[in-house]
DRENDO-1510 file (C-alpha; in Angstrom, 1 decimal, always signed):
<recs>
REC; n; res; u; v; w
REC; 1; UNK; +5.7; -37.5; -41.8 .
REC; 2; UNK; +2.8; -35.2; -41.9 .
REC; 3; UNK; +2.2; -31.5; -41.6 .
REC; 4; UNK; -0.3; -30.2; -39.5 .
REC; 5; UNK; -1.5; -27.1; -38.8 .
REC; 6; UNK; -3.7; -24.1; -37.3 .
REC; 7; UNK; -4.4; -20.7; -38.2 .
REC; 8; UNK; -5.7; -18.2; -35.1 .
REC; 9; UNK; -7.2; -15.2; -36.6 .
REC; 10; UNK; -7.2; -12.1; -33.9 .
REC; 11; UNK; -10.2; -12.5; -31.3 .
REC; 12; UNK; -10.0; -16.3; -31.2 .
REC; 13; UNK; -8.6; -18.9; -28.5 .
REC; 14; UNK; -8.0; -22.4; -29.1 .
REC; 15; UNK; -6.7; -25.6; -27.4 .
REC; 16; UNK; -4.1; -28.2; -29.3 .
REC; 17; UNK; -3.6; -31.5; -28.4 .
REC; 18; UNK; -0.4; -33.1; -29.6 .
REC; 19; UNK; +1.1; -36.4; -29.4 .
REC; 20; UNK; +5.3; -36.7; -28.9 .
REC; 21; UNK; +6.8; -33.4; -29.5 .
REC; 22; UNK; +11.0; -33.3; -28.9 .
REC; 23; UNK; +11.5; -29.9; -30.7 .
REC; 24; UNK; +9.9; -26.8; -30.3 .
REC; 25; UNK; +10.3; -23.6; -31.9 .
REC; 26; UNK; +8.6; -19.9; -31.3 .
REC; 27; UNK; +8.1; -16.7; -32.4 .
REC; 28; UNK; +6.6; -14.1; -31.4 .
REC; 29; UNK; +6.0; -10.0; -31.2 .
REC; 30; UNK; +4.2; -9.0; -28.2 .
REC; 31; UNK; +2.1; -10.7; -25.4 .
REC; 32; UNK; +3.3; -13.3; -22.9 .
REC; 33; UNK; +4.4; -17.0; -23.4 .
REC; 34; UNK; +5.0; -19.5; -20.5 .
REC; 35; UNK; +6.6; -22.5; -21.6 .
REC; 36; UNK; +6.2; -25.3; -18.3 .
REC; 37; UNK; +7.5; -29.0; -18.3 .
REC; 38; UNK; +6.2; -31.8; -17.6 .
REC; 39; UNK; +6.8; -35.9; -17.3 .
REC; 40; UNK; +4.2; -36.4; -20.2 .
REC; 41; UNK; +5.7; -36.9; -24.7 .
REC; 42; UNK; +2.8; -35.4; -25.7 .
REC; 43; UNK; +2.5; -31.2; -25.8 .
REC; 44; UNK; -0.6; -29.1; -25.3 .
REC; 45; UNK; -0.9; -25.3; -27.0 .
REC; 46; UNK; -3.4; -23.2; -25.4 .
REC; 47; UNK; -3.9; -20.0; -27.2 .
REC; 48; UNK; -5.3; -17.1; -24.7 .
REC; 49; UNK; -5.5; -14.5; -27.3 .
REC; 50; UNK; -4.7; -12.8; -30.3 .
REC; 51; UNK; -4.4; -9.5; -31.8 .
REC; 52; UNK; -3.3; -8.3; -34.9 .
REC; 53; UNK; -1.5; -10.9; -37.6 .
REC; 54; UNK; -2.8; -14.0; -37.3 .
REC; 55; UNK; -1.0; -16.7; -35.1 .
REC; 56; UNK; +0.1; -20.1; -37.1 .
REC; 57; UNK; +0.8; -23.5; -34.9 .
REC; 58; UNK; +2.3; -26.0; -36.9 .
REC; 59; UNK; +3.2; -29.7; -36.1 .
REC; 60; UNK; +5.6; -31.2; -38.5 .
REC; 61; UNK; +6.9; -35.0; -37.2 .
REC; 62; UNK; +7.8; -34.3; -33.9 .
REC; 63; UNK; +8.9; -30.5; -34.5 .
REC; 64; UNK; +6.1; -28.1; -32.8 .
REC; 65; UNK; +6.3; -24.2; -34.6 .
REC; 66; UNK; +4.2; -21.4; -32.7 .
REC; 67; UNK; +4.8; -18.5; -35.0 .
REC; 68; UNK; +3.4; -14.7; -35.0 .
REC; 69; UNK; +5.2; -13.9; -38.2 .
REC; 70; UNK; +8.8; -15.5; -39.5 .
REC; 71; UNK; +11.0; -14.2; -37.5 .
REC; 72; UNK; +15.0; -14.7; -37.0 .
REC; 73; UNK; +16.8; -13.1; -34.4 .
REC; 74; UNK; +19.7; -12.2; -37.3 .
REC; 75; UNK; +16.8; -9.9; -38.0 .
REC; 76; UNK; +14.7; -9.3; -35.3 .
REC; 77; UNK; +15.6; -5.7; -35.0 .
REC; 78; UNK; +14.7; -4.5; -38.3 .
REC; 79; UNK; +11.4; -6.7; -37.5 .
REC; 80; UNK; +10.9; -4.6; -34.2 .
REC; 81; UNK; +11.5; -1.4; -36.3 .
REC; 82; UNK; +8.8; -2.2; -38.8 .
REC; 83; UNK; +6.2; -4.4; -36.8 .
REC; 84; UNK; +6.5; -3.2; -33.0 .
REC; 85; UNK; +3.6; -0.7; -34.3 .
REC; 86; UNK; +1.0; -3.1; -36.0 .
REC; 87; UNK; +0.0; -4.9; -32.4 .
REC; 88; UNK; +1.1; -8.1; -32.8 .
REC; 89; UNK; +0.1; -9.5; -30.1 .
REC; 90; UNK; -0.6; -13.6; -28.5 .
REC; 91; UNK; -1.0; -14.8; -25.0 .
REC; 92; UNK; +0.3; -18.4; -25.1 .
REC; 93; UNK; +0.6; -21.8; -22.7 .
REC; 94; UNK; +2.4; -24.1; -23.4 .
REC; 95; UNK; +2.5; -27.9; -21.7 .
REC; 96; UNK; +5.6; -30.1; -23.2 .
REC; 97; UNK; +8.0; -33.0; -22.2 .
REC; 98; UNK; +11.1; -31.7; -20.2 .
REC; 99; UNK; +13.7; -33.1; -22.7 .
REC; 100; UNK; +11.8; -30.8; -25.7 .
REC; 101; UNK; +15.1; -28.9; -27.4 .
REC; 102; UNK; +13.3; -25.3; -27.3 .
REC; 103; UNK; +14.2; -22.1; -29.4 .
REC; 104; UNK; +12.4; -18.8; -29.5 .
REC; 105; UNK; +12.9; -15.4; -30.8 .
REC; 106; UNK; +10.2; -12.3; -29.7 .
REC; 107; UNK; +10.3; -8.7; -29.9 .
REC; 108; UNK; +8.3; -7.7; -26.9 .
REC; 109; UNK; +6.4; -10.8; -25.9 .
REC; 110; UNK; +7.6; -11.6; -22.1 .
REC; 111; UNK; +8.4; -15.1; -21.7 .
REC; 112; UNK; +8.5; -17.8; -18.8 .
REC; 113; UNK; +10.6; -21.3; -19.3 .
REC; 114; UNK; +10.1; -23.6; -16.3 .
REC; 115; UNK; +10.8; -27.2; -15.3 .
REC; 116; UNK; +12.8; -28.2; -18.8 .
REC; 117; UNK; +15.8; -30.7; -18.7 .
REC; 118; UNK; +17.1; -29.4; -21.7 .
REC; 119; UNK; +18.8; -26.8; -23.9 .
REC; 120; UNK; +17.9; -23.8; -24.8 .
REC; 121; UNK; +18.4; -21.1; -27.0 .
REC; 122; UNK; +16.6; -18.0; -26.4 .
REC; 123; UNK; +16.6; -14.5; -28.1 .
REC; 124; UNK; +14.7; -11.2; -27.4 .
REC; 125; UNK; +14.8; -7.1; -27.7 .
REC; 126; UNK; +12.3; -5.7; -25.0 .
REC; 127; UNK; +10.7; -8.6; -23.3 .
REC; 128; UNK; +11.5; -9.7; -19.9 .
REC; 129; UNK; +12.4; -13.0; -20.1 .
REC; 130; UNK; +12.6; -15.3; -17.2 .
REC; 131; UNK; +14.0; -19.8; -17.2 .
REC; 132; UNK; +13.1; -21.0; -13.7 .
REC; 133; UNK; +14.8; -24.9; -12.9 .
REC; 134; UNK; +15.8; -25.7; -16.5 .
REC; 135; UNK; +18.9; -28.9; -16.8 .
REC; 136; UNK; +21.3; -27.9; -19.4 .
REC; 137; UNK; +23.1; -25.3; -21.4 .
REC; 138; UNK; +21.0; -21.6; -21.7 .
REC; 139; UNK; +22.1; -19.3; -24.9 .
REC; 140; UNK; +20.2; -15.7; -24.8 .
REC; 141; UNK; +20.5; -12.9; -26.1 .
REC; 142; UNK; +18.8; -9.9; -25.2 .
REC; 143; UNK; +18.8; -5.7; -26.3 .
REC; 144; UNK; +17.1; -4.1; -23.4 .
REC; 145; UNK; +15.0; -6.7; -21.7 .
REC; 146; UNK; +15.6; -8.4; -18.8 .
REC; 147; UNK; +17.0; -11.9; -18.2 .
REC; 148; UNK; +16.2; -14.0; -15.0 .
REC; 149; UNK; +17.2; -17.3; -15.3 .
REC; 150; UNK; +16.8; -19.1; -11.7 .
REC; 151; UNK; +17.6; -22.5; -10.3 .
REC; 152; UNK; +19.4; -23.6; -12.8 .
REC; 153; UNK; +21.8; -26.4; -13.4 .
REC; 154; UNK; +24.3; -26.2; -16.2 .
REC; 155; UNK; +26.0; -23.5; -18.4 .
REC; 156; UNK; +24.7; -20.2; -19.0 .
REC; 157; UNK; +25.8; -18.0; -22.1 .
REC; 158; UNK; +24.7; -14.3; -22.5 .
REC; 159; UNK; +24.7; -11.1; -24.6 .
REC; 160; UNK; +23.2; -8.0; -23.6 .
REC; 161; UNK; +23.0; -4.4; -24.3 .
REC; 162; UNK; +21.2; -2.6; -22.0 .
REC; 163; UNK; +18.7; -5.4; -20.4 .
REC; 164; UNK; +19.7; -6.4; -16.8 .
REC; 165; UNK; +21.4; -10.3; -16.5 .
REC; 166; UNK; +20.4; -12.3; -13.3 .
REC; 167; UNK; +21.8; -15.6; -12.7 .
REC; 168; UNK; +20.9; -18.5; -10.4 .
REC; 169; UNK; +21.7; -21.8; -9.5 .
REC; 170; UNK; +24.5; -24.4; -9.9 .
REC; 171; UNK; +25.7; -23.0; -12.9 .
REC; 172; UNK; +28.6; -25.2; -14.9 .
REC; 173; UNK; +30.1; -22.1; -16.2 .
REC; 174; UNK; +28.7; -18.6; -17.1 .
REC; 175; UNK; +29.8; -15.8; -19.9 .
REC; 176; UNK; +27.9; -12.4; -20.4 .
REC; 177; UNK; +28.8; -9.8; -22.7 .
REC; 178; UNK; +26.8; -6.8; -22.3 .
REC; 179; UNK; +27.1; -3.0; -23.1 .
REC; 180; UNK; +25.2; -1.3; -19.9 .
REC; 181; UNK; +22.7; -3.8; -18.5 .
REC; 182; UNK; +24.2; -4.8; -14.8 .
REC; 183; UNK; +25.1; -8.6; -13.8 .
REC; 184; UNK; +24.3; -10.3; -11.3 .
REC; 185; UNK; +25.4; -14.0; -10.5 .
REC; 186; UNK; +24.9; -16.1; -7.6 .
REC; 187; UNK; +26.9; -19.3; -7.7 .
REC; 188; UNK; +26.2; -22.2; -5.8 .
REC; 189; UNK; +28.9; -25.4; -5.5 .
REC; 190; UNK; +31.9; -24.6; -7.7 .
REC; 191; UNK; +31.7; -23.6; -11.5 .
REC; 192; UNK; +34.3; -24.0; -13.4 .
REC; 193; UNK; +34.5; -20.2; -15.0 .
REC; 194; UNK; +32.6; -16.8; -14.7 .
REC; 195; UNK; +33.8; -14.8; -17.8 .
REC; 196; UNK; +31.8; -11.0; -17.8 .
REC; 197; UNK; +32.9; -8.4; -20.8 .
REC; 198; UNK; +31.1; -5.3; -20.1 .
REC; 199; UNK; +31.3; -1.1; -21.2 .
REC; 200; UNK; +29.5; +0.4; -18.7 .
REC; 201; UNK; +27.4; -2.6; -16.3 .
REC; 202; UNK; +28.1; -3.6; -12.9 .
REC; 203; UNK; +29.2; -7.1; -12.3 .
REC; 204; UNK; +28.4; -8.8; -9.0 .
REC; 205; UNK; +28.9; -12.3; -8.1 .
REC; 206; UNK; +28.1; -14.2; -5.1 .
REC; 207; UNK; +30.2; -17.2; -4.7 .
REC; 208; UNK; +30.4; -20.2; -1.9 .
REC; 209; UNK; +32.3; -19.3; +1.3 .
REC; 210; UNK; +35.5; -21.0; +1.0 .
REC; 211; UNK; +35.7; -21.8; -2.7 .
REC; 212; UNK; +38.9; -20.7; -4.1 .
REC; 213; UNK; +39.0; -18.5; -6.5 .
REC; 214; UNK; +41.4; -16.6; -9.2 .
REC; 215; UNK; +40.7; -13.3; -10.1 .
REC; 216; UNK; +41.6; -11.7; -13.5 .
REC; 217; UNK; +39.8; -8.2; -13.6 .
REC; 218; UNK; +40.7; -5.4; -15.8 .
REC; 219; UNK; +38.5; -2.2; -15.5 .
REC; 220; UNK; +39.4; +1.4; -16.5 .
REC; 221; UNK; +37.6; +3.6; -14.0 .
REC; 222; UNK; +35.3; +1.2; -12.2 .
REC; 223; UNK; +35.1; +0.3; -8.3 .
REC; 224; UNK; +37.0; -3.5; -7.8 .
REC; 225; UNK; +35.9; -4.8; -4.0 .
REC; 226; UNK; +36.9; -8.4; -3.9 .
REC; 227; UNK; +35.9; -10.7; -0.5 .
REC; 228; UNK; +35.1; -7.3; +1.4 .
REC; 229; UNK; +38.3; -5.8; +0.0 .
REC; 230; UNK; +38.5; -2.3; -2.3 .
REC; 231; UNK; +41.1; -2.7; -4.5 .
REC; 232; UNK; +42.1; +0.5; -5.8 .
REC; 233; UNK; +44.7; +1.9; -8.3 .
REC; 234; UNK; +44.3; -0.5; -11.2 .
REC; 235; UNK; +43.4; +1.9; -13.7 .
REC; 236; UNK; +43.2; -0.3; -16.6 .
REC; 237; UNK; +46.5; -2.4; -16.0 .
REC; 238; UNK; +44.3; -5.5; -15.1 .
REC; 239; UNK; +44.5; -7.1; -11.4 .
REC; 240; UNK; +45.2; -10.4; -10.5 .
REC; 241; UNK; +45.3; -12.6; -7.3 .
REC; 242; UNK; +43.9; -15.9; -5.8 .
REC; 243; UNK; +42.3; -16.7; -2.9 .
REC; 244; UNK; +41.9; -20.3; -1.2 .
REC; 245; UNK; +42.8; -23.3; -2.1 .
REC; 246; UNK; +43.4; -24.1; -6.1 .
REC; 247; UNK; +43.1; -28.1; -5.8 .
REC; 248; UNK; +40.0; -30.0; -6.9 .
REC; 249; UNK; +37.2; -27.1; -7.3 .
REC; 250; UNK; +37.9; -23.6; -7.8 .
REC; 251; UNK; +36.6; -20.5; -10.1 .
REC; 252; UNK; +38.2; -19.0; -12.5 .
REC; 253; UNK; +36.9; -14.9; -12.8 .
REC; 254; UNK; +37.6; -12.6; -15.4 .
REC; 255; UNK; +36.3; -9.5; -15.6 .
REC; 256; UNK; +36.9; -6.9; -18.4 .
REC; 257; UNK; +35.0; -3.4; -18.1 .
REC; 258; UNK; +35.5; +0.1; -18.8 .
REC; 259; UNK; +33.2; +2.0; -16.4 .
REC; 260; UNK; +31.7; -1.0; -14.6 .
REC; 261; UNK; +31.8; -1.9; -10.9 .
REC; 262; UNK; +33.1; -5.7; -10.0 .
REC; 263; UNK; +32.0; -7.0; -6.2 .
REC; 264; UNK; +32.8; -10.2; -5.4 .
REC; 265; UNK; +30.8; -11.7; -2.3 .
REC; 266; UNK; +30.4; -14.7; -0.2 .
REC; 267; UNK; +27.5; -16.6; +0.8 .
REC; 268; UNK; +27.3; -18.2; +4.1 .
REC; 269; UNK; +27.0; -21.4; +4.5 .
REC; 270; UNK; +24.0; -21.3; +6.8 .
REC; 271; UNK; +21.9; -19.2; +4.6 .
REC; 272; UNK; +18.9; -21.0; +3.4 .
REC; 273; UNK; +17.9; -20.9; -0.3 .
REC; 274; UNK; +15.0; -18.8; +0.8 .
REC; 275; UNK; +17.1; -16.1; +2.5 .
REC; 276; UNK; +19.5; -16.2; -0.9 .
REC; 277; UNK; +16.9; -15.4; -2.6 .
REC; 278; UNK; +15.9; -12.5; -1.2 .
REC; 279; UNK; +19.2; -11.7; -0.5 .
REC; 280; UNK; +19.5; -11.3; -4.2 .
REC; 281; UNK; +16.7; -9.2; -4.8 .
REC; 282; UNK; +18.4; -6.8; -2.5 .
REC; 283; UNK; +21.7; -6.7; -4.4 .
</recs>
């Protein structure tokens, strides 16, 4: 298969036109990136801007690379360290087929994921980051910026340090590790497991009215309010208790924190997905 490829030197915008794309990987420093699906196999890069380094698109088989420098996430913060000054920076669109298998690393680019029906593997230290209506499994991992992933339909898997973690959707199963950034889940139907290990972060989950539920919570110091009740006295021996029926669908939550609040709430069944939206911006 052929290589192709583009150089864009700072100061210059360009359009690419590809043919079938099923892979896509990115990496970036600063800027913004929105990544949007659509029914189409063929991709289109439009480049907004550049500053500093100069970005390279490359287009090897069916494997699409957008890259600001080389950049791994086993060493993106040593890259942040020495880079975060130069101002790397790229304004990107992106148009690809839903099913694309999509991977990118930044350092402070912000990014936007929307409409995929895929996987996804996504890594950052300061940019906001936000997957709107993807189909399949999310991986990200994040040191202070924030996570929004909305929408969504399948299993999400997390690890923060300080960024905030906002969860969405009909999620298959969710997992957060974090140091400090607060959680925040709202679950719709019945996911199998919502695992949260946290020092310091809140943890607050919204769940269906009715669903059953068994809880496994352990926290040193925090505040434990489960279905409108405080459960107090814990202190560190781990709670446990179930709620509802345990036939068919239930969720399994387990909590482990030091410092860190866990709420557990319900959502009525007459709230629209509009209200629970902005019922979630609230919380």
């Amino acid at each position: 298969m052929s290589l192709e490829k583009w150089l864009v030197q700072a100061g210059e915008t360009k359009v690419i036109d590809l043919d079938v794309v099923r892979a896509i990987k990115i990496a970036l420093v600063g800027g913004q990136i929105d990544v949007i699906g659509h029914d189409e196999p063929t991709a289109r890069v439009e480049v907004h801007s550049v500053s500093g380094r100069p970005l390279k698109v490359s287009m090897d088989g069916d494997r699409l690379e957008v890259d600001h420098i080389q950049l791994r996430w086993d060493t993106v913060v040593d890259v942040a360290k020495g880079l975060g000054r130069n101002g790397d920076r790229a304004d990107i669109s992106l148009l690809v087929p839903r099913g694309v298998a999509l991977k990118f690393d930044t350092v402070s680019a912000d990014g936007l994921v929307s409409g995929l029906h895929s996987d996804a593997r996504v890594s950052t230290v300061g940019g906001d980051i936000v997957i709107d209506g993807l189909r399949g499994d999310i991986e990200a991992n994040t040191v202070h910026g924030e996570l929004s992933v909305r929408n969504h339909t399948g299993r999400v898997t997390a690890h923060t340090v300080s960024g905030d973690v906002t969860t969405a959707g009909a999620l298959t199963r969710f997992s957060v590790d974090g140091v400090s950034g607060s959680v925040f889940v709202d679950a719709e139907d019945a996911p199998d497991e919502i695992q949260c290990n946290t020092v310091s972060g809140d943890l607050t989950i919204r769940i269906d009215e009715g669903l059953g539920a068994r809880y496994r919570i352990n926290t040193a110091t925090g505040t434990l309010q489960l279905d409108g009740e405080v459960v107090k006295g814990t202190f560190g021996r781990g709670y446990t208790a179930t709620t509802g029926s345990l036939d068919s669908k239930w969720v399994d939550v387990t909590a482990n924190s030091v410092t860190g609040a866990v709420t557990v709430v319900r959502r009525s069944p007459a709230a629209p997905a509009a209200q629970r939206l902005t019922d979630a911006s609230a919380l």
